[in-house]
Each structure stands twice: as C-alpha cells, then as structure tokens.
Backbone bond lengths (Angstrom), bond angles and torsions (degrees), N, CA, C in turn:
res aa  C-N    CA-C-N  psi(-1)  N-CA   C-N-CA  omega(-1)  CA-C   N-CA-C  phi
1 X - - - 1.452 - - 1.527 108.88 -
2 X 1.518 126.16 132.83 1.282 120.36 170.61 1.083 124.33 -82.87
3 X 0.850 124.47 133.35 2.160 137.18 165.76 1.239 109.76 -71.38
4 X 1.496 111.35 147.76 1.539 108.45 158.36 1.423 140.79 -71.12
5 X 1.546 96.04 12.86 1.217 107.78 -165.89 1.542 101.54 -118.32
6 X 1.544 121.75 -9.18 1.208 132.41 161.45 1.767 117.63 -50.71
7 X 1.653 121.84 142.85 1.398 111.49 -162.84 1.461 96.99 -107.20
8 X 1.055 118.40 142.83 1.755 111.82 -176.67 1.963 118.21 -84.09
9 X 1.040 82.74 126.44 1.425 94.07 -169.19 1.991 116.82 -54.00
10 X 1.319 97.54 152.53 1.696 91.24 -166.75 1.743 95.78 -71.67
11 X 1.641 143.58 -1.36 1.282 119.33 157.92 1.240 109.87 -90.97
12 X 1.573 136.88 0.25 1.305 141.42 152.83 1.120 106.41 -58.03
13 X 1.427 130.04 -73.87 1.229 138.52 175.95 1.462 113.07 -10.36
14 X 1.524 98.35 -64.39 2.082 112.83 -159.78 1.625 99.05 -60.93
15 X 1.692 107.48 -48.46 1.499 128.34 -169.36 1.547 91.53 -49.88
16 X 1.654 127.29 -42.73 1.739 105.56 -139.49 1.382 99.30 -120.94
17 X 2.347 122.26 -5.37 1.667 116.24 142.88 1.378 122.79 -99.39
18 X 1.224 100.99 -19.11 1.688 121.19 160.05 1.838 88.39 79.87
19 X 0.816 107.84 47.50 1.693 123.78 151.74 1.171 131.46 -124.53
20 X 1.253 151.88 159.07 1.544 136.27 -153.06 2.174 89.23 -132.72
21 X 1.352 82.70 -34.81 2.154 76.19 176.88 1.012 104.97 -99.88
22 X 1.731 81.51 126.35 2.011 105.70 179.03 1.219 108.46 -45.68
23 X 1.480 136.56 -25.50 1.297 125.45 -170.06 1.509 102.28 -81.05
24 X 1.031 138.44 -13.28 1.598 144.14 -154.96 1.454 91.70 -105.43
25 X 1.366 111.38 -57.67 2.002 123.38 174.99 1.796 99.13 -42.51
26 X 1.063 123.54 -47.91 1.594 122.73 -147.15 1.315 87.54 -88.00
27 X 1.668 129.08 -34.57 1.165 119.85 -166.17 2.143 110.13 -81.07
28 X 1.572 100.95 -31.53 1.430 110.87 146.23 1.344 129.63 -6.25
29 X 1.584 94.33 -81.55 1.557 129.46 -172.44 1.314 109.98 -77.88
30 X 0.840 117.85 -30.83 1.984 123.30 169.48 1.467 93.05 -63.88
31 X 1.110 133.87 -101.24 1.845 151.04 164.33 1.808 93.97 13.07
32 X 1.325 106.57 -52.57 1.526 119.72 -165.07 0.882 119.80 -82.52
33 X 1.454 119.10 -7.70 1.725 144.77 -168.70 1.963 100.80 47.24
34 X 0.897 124.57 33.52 1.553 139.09 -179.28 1.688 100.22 -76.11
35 X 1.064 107.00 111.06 1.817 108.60 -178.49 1.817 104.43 -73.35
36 X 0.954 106.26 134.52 1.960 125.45 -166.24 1.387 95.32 -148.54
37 X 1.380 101.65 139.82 1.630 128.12 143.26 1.460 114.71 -98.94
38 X 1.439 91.82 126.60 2.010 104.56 168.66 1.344 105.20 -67.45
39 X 1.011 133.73 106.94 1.496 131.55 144.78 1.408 120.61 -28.24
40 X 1.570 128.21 168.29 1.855 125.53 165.86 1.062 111.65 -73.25
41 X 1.407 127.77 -9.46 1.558 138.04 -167.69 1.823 94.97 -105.24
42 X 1.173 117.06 1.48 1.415 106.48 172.56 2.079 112.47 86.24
43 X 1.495 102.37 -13.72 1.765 112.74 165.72 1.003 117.24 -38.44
44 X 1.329 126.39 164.22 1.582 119.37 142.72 1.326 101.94 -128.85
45 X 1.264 100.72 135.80 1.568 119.18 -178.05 1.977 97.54 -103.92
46 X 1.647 96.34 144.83 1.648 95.67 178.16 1.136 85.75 -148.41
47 X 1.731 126.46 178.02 1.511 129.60 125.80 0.970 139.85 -100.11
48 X 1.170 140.46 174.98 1.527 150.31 -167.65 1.017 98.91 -66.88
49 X 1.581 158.46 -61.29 1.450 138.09 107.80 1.092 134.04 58.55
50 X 1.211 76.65 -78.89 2.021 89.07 -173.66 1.975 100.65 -86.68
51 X 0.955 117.94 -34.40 2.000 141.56 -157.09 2.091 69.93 -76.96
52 X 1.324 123.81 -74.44 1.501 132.76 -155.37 1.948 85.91 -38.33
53 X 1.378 103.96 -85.32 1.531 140.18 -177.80 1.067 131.92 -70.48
54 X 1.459 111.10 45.72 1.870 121.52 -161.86 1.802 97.62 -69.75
55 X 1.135 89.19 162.43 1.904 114.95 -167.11 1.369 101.21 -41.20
56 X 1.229 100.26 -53.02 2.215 136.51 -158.89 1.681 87.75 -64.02
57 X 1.151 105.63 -29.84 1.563 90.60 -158.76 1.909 99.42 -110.07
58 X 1.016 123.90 -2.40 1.361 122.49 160.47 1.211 124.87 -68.74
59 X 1.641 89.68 147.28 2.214 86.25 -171.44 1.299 107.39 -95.21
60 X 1.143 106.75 150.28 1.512 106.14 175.20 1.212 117.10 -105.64
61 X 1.655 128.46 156.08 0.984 143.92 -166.81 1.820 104.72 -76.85
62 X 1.460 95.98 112.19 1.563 116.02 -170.75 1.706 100.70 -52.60
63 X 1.417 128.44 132.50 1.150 138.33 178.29 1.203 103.91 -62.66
64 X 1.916 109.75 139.07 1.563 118.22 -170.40 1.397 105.71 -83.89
65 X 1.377 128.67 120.94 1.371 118.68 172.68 1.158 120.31 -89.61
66 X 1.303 125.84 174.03 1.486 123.23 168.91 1.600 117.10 -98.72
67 X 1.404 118.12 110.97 1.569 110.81 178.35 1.897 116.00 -41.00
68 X 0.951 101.22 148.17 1.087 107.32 171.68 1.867 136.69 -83.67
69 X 1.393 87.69 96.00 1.992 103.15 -148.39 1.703 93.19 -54.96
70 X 1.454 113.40 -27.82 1.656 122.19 -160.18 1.835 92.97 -76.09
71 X 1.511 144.82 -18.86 1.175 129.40 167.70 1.293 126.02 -99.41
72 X 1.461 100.58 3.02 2.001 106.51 150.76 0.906 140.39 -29.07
C-alpha cells in the first residue's frame, strides 16, 4: 500500500508528466503547482503527497474580517 509520504519513483515520474528529461518533469510540476525538490542530477524528487494535494490546489484560510461595529 502507498503512503503519502512515499517518494515517487523516477519511472513514476516519466509515467505521471510523461517526459523522460528532468528538466521537462520539473517544468510539469511547476505548471501543476506540485511542490518538488531538484536533485544535483537536475531530478525532481516529490511524494505521492504532495502529486495527491498539490500547493495550487490547497485552500486557503479565508481572510479574517472585521464585523462591521457601524451596523450595530
């Protein structure tokens, strides 16, 4: 069973931007707002995690307003 904490493998990778150069993959995952680390080899490493629950697609916490004391 995979975890979200599992890292997706570089033939996962090709299978799930369907590019084989890391530079093409990273540019993928950018587009996808998918949070990645570049490797020294130029990779990007992610997890299943992050690929499920990309950045782009998280909600954000609705800004706190101030009621309006003047329709009291």
């Amino acid at each position: 069973m995979r975890s979200d904490h599992d890292i997706i493998t570089q033939d996962e990778m090709i299978e799930l931007t369907g590019y084989q150069l890391p530079s093409k993959q990273c540019k993928a995952l950018e587009r996808a707002g998918i949070f990645f680390i570049r490797r020294p080899d130029g990779r990007p490493r992610t997890t299943w995690g992050h690929f499920q629950n990309p950045l782009s697609q998280r909600h954000q916490a609705p800004a706190q307003e101030e009621p309006n004391f003047g329709a009291m």
